[in-house]
PDB file of N, CA, C and O in Angstrom:
ATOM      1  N   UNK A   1     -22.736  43.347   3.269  1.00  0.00           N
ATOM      2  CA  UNK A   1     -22.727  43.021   1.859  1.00  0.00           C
ATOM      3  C   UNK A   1     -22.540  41.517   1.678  1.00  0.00           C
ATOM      4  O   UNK A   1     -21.804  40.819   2.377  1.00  0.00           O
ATOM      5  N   UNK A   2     -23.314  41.087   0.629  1.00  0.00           N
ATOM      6  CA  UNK A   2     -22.929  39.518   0.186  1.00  0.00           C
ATOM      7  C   UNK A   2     -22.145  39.176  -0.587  1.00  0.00           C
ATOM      8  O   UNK A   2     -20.981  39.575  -0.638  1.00  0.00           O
ATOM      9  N   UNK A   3     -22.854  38.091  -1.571  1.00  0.00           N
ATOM     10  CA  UNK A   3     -21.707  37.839  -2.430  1.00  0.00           C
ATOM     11  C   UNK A   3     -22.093  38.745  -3.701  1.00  0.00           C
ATOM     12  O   UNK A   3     -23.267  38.732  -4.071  1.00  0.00           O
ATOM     13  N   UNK A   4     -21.098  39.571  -4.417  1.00  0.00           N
ATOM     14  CA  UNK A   4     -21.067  40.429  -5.305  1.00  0.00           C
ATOM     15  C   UNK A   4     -21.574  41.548  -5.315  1.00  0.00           C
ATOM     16  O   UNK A   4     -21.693  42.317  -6.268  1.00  0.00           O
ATOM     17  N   UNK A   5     -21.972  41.709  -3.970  1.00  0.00           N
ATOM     18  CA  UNK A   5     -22.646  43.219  -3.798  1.00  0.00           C
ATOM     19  C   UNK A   5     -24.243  43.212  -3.607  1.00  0.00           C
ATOM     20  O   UNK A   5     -24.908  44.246  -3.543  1.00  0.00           O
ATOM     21  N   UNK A   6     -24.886  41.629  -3.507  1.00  0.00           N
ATOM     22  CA  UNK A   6     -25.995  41.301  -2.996  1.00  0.00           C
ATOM     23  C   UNK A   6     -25.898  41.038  -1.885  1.00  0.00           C
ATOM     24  O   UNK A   6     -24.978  40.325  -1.485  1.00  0.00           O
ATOM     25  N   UNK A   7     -26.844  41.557  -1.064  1.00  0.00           N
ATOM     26  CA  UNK A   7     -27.287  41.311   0.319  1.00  0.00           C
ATOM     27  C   UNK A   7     -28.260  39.881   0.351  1.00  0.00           C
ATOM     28  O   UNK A   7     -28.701  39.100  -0.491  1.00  0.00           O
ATOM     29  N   UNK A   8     -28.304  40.002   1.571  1.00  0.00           N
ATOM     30  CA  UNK A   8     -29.339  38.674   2.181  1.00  0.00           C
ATOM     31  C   UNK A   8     -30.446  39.275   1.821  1.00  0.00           C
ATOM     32  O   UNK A   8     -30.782  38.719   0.776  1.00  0.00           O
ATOM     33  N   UNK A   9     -31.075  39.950   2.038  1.00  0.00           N
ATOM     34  CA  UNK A   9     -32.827  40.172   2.116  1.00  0.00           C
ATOM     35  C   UNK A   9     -32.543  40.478   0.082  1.00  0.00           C
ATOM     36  O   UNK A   9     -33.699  40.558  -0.332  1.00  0.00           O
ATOM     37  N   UNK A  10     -31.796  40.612  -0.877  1.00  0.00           N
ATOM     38  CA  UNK A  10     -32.142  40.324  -2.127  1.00  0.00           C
ATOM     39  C   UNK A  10     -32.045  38.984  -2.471  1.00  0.00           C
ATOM     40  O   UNK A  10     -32.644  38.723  -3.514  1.00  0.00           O
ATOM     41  N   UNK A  11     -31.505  38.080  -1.955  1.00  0.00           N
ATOM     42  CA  UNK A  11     -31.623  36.867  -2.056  1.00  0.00           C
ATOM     43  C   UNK A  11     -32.647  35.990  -1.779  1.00  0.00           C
ATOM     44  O   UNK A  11     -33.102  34.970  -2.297  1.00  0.00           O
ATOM     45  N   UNK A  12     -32.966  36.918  -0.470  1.00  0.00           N
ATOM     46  CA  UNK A  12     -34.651  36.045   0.105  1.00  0.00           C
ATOM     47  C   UNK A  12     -35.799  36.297  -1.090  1.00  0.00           C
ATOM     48  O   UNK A  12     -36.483  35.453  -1.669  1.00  0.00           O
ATOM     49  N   UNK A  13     -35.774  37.686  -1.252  1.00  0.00           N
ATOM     50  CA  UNK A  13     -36.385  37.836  -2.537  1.00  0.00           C
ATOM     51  C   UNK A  13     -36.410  37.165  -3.260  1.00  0.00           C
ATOM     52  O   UNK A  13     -37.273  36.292  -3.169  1.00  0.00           O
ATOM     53  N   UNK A  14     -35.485  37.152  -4.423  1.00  0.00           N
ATOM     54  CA  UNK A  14     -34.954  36.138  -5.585  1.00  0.00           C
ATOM     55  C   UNK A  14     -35.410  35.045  -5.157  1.00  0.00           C
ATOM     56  O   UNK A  14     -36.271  34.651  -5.945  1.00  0.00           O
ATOM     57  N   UNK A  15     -35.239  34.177  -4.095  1.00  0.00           N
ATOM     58  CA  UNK A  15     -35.546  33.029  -3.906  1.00  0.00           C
ATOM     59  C   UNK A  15     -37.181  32.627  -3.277  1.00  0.00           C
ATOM     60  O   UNK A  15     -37.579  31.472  -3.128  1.00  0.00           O
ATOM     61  N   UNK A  16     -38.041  33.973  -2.938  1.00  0.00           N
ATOM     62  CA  UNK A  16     -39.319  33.578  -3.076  1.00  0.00           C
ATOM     63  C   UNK A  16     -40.101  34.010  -4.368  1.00  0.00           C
ATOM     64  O   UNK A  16     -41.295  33.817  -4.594  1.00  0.00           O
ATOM     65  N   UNK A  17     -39.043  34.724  -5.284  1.00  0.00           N
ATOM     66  CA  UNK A  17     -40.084  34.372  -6.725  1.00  0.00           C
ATOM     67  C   UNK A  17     -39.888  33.326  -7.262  1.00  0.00           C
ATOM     68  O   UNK A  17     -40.857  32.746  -7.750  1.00  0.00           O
ATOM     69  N   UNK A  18     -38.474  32.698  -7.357  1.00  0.00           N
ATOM     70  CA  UNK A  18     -38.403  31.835  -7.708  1.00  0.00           C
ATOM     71  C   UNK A  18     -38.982  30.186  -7.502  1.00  0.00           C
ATOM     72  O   UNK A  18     -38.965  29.262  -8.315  1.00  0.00           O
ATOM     73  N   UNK A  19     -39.466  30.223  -6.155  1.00  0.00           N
ATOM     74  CA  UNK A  19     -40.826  29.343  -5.461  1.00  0.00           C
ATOM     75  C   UNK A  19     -41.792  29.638  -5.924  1.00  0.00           C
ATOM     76  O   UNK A  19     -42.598  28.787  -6.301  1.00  0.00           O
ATOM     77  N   UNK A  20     -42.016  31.007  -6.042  1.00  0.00           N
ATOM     78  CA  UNK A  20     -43.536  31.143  -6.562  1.00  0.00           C
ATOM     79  C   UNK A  20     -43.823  30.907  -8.242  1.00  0.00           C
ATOM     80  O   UNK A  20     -44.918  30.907  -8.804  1.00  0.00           O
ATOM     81  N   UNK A  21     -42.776  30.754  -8.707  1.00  0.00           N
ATOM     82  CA  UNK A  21     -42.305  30.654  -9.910  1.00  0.00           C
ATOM     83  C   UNK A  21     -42.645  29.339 -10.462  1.00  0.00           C
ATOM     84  O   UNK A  21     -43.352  29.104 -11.442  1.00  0.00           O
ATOM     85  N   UNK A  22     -42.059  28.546  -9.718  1.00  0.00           N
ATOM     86  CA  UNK A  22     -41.539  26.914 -10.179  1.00  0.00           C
ATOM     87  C   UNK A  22     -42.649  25.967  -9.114  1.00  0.00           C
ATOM     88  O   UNK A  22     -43.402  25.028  -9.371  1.00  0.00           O
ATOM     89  N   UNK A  23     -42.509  26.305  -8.528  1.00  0.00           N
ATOM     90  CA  UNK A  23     -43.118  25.574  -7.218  1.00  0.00           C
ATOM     91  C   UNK A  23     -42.282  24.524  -6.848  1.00  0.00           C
ATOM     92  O   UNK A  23     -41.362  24.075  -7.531  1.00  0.00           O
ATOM     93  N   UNK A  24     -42.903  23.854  -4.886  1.00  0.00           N
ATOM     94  CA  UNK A  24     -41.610  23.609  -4.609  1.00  0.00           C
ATOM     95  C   UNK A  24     -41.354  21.974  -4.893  1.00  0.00           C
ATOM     96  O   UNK A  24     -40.291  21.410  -4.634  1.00  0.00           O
ATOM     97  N   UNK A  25     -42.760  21.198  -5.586  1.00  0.00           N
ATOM     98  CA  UNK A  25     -42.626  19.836  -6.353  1.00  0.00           C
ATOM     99  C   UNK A  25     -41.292  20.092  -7.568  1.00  0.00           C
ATOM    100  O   UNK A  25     -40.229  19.472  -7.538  1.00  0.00           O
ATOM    101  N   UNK A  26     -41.601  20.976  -8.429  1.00  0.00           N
ATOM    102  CA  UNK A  26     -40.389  21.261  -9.382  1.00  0.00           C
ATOM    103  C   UNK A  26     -38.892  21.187  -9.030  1.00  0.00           C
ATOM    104  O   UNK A  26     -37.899  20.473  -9.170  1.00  0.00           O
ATOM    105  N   UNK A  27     -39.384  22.536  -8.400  1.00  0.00           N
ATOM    106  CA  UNK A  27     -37.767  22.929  -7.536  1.00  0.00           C
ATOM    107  C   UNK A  27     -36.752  21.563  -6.803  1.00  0.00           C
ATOM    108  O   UNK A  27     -35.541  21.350  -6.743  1.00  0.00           O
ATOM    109  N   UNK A  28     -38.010  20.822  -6.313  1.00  0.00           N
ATOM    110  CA  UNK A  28     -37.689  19.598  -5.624  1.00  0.00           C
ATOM    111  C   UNK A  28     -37.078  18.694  -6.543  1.00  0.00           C
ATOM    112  O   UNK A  28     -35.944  18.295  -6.282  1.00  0.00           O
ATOM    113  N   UNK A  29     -37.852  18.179  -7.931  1.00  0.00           N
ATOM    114  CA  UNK A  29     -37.396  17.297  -8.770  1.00  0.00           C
ATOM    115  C   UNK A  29     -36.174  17.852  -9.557  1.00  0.00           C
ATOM    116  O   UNK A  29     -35.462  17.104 -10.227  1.00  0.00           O
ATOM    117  N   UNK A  30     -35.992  18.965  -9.471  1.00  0.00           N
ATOM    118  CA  UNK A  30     -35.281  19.858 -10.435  1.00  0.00           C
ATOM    119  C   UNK A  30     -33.612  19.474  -9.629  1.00  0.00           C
ATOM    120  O   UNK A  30     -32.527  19.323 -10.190  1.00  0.00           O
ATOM    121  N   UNK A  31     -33.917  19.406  -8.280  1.00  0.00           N
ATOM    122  CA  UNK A  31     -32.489  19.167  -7.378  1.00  0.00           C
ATOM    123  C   UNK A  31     -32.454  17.707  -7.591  1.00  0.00           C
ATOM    124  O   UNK A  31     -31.529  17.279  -8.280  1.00  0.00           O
ATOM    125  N   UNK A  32     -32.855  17.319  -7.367  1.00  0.00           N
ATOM    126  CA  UNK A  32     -32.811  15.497  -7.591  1.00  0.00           C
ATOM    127  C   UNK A  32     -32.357  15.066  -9.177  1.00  0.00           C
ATOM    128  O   UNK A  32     -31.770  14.001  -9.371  1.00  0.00           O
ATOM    129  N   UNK A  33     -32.619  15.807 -10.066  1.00  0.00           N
ATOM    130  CA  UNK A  33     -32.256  15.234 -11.158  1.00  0.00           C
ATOM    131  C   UNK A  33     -31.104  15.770 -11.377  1.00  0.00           C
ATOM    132  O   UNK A  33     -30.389  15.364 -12.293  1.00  0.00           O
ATOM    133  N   UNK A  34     -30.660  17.004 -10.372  1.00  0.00           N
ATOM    134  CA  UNK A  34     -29.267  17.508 -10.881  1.00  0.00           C
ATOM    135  C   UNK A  34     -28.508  16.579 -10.090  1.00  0.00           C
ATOM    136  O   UNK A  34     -27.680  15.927 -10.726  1.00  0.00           O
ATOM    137  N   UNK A  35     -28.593  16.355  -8.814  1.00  0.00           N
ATOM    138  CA  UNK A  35     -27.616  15.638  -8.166  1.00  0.00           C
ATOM    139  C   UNK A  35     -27.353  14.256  -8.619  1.00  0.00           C
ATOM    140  O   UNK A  35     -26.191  13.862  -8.715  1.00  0.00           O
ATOM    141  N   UNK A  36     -28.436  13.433  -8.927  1.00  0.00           N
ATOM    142  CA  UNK A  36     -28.247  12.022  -9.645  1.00  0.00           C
ATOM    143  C   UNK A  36     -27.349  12.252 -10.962  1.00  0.00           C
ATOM    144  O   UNK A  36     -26.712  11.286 -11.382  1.00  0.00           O
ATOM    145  N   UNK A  37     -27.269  13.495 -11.635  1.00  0.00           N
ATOM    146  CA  UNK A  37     -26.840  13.651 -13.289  1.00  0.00           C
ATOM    147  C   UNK A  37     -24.967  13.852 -12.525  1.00  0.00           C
ATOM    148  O   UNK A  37     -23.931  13.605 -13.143  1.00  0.00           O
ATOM    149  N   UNK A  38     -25.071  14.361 -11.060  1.00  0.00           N
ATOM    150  CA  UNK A  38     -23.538  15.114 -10.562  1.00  0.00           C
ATOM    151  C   UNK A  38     -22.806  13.547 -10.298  1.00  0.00           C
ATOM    152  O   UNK A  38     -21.602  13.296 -10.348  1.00  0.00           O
ATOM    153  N   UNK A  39     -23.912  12.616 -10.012  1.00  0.00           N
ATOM    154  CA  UNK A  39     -23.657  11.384  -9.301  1.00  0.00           C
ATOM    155  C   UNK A  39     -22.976  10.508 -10.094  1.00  0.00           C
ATOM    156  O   UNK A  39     -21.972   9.914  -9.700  1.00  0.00           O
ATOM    157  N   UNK A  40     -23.656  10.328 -11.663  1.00  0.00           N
ATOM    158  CA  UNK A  40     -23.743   9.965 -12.977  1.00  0.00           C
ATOM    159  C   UNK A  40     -21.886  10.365 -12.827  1.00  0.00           C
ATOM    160  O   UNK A  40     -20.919   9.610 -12.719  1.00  0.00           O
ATOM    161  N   UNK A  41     -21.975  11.751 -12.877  1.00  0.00           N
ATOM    162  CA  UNK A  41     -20.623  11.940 -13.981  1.00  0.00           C
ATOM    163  C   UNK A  41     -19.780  11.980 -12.720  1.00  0.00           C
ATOM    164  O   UNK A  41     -18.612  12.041 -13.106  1.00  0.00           O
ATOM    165  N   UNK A  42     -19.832  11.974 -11.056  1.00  0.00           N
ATOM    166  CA  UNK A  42     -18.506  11.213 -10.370  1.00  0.00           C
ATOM    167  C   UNK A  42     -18.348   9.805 -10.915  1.00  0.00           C
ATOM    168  O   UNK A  42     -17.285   9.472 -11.437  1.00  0.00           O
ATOM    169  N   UNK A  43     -19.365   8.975 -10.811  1.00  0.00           N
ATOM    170  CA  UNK A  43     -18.703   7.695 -11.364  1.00  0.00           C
ATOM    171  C   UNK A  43     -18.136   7.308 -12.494  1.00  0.00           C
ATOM    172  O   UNK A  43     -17.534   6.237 -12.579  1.00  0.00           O
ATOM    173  N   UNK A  44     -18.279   8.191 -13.537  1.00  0.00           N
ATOM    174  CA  UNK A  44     -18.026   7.597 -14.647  1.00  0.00           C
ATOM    175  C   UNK A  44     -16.473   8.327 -14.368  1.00  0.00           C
ATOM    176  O   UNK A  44     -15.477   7.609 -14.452  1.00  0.00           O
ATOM    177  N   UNK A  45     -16.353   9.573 -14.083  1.00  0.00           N
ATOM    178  CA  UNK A  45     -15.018   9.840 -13.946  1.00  0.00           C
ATOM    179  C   UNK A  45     -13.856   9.475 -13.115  1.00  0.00           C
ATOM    180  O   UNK A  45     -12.700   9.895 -13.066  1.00  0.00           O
ATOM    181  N   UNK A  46     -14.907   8.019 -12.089  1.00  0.00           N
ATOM    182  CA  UNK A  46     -14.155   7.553 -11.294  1.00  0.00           C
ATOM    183  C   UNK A  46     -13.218   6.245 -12.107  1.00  0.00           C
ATOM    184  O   UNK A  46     -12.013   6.046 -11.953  1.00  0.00           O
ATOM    185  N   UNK A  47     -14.216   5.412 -13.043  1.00  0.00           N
ATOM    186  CA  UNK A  47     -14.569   4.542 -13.872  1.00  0.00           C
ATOM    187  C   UNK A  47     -13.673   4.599 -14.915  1.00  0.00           C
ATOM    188  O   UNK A  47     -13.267   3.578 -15.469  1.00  0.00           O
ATOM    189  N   UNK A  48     -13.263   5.933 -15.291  1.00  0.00           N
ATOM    190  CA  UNK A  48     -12.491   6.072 -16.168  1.00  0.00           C
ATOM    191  C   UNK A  48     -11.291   6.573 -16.234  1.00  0.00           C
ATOM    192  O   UNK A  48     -10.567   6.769 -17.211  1.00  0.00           O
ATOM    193  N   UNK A  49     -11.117   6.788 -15.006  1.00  0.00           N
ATOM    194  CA  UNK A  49      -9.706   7.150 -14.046  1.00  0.00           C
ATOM    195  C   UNK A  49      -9.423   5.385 -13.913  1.00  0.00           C
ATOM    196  O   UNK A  49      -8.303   5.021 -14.272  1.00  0.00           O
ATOM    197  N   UNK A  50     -10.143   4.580 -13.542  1.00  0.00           N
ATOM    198  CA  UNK A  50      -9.608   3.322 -12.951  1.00  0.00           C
ATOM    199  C   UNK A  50      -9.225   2.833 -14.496  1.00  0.00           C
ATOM    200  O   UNK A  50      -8.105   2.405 -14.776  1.00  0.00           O
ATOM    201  N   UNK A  51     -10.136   2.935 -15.309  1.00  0.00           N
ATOM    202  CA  UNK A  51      -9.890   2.164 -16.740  1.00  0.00           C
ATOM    203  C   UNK A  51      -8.057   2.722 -17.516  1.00  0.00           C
ATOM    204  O   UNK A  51      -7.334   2.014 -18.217  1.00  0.00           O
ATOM    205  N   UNK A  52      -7.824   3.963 -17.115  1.00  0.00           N
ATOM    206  CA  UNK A  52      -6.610   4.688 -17.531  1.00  0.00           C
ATOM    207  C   UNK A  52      -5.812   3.521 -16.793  1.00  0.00           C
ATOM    208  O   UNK A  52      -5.144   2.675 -17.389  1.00  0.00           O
ATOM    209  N   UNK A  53      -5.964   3.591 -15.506  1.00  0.00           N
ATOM    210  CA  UNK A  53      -4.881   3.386 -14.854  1.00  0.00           C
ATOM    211  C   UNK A  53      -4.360   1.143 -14.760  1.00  0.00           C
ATOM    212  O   UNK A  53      -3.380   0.505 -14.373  1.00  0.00           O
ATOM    213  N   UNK A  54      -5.791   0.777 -15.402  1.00  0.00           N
ATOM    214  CA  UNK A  54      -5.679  -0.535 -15.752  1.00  0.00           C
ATOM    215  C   UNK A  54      -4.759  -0.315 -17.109  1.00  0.00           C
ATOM    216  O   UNK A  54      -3.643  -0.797 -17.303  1.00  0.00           O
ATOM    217  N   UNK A  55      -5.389   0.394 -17.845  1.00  0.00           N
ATOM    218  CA  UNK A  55      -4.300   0.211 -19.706  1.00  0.00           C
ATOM    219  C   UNK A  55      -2.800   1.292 -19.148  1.00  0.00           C
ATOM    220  O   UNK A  55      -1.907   1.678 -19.902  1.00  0.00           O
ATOM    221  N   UNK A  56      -2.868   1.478 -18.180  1.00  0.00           N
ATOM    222  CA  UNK A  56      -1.117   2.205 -17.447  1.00  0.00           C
ATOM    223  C   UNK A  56      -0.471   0.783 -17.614  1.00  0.00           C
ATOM    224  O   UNK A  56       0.431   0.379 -18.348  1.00  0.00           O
ATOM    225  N   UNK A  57      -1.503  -0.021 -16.374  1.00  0.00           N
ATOM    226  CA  UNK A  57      -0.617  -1.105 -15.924  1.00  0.00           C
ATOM    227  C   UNK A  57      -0.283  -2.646 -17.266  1.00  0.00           C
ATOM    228  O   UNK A  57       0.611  -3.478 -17.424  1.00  0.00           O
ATOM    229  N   UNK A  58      -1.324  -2.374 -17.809  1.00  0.00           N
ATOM    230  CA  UNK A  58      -0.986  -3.191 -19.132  1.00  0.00           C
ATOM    231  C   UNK A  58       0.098  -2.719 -19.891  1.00  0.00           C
ATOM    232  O   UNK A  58       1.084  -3.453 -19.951  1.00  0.00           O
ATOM    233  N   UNK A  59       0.119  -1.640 -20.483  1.00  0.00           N
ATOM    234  CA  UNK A  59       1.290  -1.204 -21.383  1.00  0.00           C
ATOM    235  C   UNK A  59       2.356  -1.353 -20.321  1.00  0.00           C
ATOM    236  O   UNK A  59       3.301  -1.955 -20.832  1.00  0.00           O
ATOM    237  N   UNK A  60       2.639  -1.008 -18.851  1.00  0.00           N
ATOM    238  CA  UNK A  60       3.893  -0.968 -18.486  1.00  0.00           C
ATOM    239  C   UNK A  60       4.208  -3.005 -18.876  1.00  0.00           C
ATOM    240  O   UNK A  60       5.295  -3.439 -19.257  1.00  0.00           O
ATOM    241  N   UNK A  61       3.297  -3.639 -18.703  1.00  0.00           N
ATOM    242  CA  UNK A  61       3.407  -4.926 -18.205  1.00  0.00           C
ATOM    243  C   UNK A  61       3.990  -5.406 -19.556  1.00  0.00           C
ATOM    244  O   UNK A  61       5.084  -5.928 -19.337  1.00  0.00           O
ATOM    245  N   UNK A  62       3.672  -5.427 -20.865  1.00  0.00           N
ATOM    246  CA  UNK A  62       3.731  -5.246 -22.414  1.00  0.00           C
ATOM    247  C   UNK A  62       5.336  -4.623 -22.228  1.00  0.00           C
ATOM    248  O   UNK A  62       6.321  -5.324 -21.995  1.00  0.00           O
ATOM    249  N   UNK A  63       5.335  -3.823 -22.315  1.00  0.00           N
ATOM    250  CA  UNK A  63       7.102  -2.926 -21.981  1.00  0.00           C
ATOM    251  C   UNK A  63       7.935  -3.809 -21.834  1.00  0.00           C
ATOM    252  O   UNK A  63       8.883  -4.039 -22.585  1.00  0.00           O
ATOM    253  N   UNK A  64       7.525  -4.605 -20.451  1.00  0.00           N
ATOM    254  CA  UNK A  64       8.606  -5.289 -19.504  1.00  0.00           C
ATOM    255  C   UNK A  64       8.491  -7.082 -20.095  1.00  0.00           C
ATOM    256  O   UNK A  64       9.300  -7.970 -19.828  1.00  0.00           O
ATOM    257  N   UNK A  65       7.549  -7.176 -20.731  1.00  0.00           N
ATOM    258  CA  UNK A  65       7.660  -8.872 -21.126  1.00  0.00           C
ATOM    259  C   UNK A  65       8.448  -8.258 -22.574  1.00  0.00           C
ATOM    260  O   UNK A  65       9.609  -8.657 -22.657  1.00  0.00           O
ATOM    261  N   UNK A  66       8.092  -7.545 -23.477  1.00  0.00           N
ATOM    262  CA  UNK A  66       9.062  -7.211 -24.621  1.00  0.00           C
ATOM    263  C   UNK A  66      10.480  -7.003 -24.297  1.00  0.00           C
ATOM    264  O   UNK A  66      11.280  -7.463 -25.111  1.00  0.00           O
ATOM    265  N   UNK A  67      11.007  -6.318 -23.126  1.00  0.00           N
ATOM    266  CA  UNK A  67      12.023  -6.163 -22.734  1.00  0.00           C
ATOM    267  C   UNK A  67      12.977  -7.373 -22.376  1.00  0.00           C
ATOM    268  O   UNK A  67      14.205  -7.432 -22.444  1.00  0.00           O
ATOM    269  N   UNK A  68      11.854  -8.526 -21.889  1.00  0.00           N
ATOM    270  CA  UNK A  68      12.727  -9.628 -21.460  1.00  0.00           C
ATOM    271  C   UNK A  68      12.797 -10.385 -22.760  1.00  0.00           C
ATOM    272  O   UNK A  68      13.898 -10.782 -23.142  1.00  0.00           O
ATOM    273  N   UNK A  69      11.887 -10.580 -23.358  1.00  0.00           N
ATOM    274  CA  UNK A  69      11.990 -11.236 -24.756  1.00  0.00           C
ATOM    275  C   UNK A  69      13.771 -11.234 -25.276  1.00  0.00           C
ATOM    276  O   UNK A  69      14.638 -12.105 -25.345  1.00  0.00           O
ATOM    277  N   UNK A  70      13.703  -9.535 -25.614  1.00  0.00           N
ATOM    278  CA  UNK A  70      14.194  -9.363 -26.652  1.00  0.00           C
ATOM    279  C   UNK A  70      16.061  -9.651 -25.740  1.00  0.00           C
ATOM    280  O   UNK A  70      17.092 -10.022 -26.301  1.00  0.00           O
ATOM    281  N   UNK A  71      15.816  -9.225 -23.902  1.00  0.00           N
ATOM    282  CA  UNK A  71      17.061  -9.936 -23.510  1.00  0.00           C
ATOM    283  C   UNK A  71      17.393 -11.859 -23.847  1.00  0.00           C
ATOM    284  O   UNK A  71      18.492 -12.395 -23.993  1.00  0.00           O
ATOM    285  N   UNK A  72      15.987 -12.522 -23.884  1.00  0.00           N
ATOM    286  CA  UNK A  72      16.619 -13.613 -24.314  1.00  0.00           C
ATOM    287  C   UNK A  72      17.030 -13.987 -25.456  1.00  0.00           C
ATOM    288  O   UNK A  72      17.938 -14.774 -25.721  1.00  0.00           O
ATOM    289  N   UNK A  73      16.417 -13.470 -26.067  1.00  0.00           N
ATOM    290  CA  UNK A  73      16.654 -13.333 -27.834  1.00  0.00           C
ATOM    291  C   UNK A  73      18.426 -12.814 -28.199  1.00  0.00           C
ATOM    292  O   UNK A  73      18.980 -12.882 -29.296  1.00  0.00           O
ATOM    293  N   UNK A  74      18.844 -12.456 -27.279  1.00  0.00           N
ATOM    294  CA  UNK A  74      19.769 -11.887 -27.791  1.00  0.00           C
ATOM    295  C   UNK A  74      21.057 -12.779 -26.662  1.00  0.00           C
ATOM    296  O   UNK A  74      22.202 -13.110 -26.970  1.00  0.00           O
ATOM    297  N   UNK A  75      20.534 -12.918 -25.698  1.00  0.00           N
ATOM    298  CA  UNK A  75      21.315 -14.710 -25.044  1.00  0.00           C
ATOM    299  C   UNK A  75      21.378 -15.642 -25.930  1.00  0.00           C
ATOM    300  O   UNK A  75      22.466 -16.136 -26.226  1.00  0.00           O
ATOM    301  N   UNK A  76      20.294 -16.015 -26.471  1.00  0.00           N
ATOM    302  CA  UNK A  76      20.444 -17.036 -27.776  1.00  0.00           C
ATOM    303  C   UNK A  76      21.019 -17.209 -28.321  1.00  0.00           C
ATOM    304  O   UNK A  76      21.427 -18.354 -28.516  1.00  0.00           O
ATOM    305  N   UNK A  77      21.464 -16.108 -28.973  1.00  0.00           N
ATOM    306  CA  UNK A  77      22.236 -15.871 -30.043  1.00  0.00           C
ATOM    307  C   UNK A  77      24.057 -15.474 -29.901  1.00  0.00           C
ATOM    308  O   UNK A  77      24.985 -15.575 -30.704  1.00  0.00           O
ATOM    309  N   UNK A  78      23.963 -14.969 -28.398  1.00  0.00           N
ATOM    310  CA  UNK A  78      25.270 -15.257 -28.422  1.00  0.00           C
ATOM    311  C   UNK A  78      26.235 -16.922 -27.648  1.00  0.00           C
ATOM    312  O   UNK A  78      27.456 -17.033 -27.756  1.00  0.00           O
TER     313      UNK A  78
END
């Protein structure tokens, strides 16, 4: 048994109508445009993992110069 209760020889099937179907120029461009579109959205989710983690390091950086500010501000004054 395969996966879900399909065997191999229904798969071979399925997968020579589906050649005879599409043909294998299609089938061919059809994988290529999915993997470039998979390619597309690793980078951007790489891109935008890095962009998070740049405005992390800004706001912590913002935090810590306000923090010292407001310690001299308050040296000043005493």
């Amino acid at each position: 048994m395969g996966i879900g209760g399909i065997g191999i020889w229904q798969l071979i099937i399925i997968l020579v109508i589906v050649v005879m179907l599409f043909g294998t120029k299609k089938l061919r461009t059809l994988g290529s445009d999915l993997g470039g579109a998979l390619k597309g959205f690793k980078t951007a989710m790489k891109d935008d993992d890095a962009k998070d983690s740049d405005d992390d390091e800004v706001a912590v950086k913002k935090v810590a110069d306000s923090t010292t500010m407001k310690s001299e501000k308050s040296d000043d004054k005493a």
